[in-house]
C-alpha positions in Angstrom: 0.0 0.0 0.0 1.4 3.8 -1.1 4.5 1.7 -2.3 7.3 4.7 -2.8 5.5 6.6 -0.1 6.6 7.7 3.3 4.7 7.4 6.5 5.8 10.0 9.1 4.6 12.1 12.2 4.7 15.6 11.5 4.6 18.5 14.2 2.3 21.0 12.5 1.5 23.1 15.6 -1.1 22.3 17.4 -1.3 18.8 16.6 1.1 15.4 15.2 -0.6 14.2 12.1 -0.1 11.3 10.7 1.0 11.5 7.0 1.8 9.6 4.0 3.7 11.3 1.2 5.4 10.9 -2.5 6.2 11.4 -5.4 7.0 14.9 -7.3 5.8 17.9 -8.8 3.2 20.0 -7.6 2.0 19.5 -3.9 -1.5 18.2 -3.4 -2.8 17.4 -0.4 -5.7 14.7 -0.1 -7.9 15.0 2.8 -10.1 11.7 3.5 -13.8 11.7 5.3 -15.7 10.1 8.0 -15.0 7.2 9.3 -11.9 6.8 7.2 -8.0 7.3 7.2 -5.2 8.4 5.0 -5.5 4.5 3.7 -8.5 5.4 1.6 -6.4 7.3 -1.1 -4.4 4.1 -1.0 -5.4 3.4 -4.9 -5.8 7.1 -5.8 -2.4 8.4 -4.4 -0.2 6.0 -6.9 -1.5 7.6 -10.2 -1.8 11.4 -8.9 1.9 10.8 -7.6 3.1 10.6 -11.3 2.7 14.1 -11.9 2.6 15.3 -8.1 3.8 15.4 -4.8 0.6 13.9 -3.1 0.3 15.0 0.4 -1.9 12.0 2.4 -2.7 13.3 6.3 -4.9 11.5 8.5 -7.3 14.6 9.9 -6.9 15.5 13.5 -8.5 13.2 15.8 -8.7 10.5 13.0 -6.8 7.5 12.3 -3.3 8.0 14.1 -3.0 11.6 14.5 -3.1 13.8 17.6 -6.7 13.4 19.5 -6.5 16.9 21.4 -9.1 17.4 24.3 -12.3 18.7 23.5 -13.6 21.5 24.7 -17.2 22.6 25.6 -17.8 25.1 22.1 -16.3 22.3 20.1 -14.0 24.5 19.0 -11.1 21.9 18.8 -12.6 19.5 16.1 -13.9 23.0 14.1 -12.8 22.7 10.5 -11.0 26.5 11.0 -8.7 24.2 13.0 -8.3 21.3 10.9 -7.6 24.4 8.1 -5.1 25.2 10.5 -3.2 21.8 10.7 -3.2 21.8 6.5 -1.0 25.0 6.6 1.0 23.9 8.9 1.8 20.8 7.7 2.5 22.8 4.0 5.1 24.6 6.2 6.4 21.3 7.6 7.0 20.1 4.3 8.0 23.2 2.8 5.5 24.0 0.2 4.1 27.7 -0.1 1.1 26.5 -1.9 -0.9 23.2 -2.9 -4.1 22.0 -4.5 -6.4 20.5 -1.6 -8.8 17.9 -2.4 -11.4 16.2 0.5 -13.8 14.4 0.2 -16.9 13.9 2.5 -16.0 15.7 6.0 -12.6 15.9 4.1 -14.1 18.6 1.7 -15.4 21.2 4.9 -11.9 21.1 5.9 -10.4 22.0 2.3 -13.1 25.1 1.6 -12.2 26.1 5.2 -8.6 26.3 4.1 -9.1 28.2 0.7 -11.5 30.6 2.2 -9.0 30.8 6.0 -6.0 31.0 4.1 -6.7 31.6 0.3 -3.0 32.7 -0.4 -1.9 28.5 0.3 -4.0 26.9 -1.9 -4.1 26.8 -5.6 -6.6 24.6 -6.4 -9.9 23.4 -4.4 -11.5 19.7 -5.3 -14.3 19.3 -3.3 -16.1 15.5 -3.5 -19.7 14.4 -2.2 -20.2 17.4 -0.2 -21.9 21.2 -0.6 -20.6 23.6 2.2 -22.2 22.6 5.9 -24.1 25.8 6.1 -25.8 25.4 3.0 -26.2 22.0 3.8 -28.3 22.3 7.1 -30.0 25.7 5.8 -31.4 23.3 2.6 -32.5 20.4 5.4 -35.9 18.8 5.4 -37.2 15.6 6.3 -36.0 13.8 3.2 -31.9 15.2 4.8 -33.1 13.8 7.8 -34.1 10.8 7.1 -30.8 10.1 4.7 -28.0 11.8 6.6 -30.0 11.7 10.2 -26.4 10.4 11.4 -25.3 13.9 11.3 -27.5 14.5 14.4 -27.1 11.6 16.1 -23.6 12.1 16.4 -23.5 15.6 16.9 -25.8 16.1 19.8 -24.1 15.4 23.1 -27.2 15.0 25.9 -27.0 11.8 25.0 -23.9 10.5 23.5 -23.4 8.4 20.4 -19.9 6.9 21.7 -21.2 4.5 24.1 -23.8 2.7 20.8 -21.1 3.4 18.3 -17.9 2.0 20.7 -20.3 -0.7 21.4 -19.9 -2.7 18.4 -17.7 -0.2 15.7 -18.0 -2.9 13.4 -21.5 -3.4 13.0 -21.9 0.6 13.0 -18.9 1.2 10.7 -18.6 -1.4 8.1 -16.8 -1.8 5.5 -14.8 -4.5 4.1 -11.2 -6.0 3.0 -12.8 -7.0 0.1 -13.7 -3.1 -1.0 -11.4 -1.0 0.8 -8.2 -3.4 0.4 -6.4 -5.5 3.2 -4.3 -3.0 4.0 -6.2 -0.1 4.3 -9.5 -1.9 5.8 -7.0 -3.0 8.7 -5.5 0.4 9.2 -9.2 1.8 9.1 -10.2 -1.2 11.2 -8.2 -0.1 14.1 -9.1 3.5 14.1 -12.7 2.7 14.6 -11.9 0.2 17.6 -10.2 3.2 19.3 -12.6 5.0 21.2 -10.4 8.0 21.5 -10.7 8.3 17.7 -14.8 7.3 17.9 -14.8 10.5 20.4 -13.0 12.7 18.2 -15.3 11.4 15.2 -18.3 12.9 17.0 -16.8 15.8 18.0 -16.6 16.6 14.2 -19.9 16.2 13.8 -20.8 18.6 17.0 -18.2 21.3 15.3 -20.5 20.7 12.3 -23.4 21.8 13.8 -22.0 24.6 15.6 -18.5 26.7 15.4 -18.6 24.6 11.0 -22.2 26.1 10.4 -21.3 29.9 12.0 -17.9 30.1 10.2 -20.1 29.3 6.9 -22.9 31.5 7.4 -20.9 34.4 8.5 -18.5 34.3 5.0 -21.9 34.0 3.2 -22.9 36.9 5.1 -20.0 39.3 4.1 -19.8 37.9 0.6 -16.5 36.1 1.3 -15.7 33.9 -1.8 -13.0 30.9 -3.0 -10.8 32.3 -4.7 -9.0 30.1 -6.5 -10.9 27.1 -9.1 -13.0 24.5 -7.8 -13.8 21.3 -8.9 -17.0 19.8 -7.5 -17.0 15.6 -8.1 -19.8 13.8 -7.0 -20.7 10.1 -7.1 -23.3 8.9 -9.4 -24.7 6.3 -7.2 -25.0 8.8 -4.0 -27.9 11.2 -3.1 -25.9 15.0 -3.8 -28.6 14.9 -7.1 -31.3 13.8 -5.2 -30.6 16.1 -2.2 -29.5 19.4 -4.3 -30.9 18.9 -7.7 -27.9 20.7 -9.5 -25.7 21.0 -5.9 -22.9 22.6 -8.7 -25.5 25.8 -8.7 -24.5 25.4 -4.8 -20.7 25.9 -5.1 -21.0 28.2 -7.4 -22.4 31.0 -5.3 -19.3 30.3 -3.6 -16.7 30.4 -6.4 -16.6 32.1 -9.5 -14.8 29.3 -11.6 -16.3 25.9 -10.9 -15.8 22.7 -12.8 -18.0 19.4 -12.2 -17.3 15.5 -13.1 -19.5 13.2 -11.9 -17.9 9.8 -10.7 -19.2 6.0 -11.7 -19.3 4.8 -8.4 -20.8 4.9 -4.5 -20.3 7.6 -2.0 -16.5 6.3 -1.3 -14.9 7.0 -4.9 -11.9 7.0 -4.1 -12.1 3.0 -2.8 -15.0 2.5 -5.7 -13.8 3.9 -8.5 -10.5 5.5 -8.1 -8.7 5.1 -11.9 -12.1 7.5 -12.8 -11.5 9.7 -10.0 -8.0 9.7 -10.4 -8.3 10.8 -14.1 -10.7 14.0 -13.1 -8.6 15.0 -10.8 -5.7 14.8 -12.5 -7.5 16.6 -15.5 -8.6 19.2 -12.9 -4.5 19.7 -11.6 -3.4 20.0 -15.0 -5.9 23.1 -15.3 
């Protein structure tokens, strides 16, 4: 798995990510979503790393970076945070700019980054996911009934971690036979951790709190992304039946925004990731 890469702890300030890195050219960064790791850019990462310097962190709290304490705003799973960490591991590894790619919770974090810090990245790819704002303005009962998990896991009267930590992998999923020995294992072990189960709710309590504020209050002032965007969704997920055209979406955010759509279920990446791969790479290349 990531054959030519290097798997490292890196100090970016706040936190210790963990991080997988290769290959050469232009940084991008690769920023996974919930419940994954790193691991699930394991078959994406190869081909990108042909023309780039692919940058592969697991997100704080997730997989085996830092789990800082949380605190009572859930300020300290925030996506201004996790923007945060992205800089400074761009500083660690010496890059002034990059392209940042997420996917799923993956993609708040890299809007949070171009909008917090628009002078580090180049490039925004944003996968299976509108801005959280825009998100929980548009929800109905239809949202609810799809993505209810996002308030089960974010409210904290009465906890998710004890069901969740319960039996991870009959709430989790996911298979070797999907995701790939290696990276099922690695993913395997995260979710088995409830330190990392803790954190994974806390994300979802920063969604609907300090995530959803730092969105409405750019809307408000008109902030925009400044750099292009690519929004890639999966053809087999709900964005279409959610949003309708959720491109019209991002695109009161950004000025230049391109769309591919992706043959596969809701983890691409894992699914379908020669397709993805090749849109993304298409995207990089400008």
């Amino acid at each position: 798995m990531f054959e030519g890469f290097t798997l490292e702890r890196i100090d970016v300030g706040e936190v210790q990510l963990r991080v997988r890195h290769g290959g050469s050219g232009p940084p991008v960064v690769l920023l996974h979503g919930h419940p994954r790791t790193h691991a699930t850019w394991h078959r994406v990462a190869p081909l990108l790393a042909r023309e780039h310097t692919v940058i592969c962190p697991d997100l704080r709290g997730y997989g085996g970076s830092s789990k800082p304490p949380s605190d009572p705003g859930h300020t300290t799973y925030a996506k201004r945070a996790m923007a945060r960490d992205v800089v400074g591991l761009l500083d660690a590894l010496g890059h002034d700019r990059a392209a940042v790619i997420g996917h799923d919770r993956g993609c708040y974090v890299a809007m949070r980054t171009a909008l917090d810090h628009p002078e580090r990245v180049s490039r925004l790819g944003v996968l299976d996911g509108v801005p959280i704002g825009e998100a929980l303005a548009r929800a109905d009962a239809r949202f609810a009934a799809r993505w209810w998990h996002w308030f089960f896991l974010g409210q904290s009267d009465k906890p998710a971690e004890r069901v969740i930590t319960a039996d991870p992998d009959a709430w989790y999923g996911g298979s070797p036979a999907a995701m790939g020995e290696e990276a099922y294992a690695d993913y395997r072990r995260a979710i088995h951790d409830p330190a990392t189960v803790h954190a994974m709710c806390e994300d979802y309590r920063a969604g609907l709190g300090p995530d959803r504020a730092a969105d409405d209050a750019d809307r408000a002032a008109g902030r925009r992304i400044a750099c292009p965007v690519l929004f890639c969704w999966s053809e087999r997920d709900d964005m279409v039946d959610l949003y309708g055209d959720p491109a019209a979406i991002w695109r009161d955010w950004a000025d230049d925004v391109r769309v591919a759509s992706i043959d596969s279920g809701h983890h691409m990446a894992e699914e379908a990731p020669e397709q993805l791969a090749a849109a993304l790479a298409d995207f990089l290349a400008g």
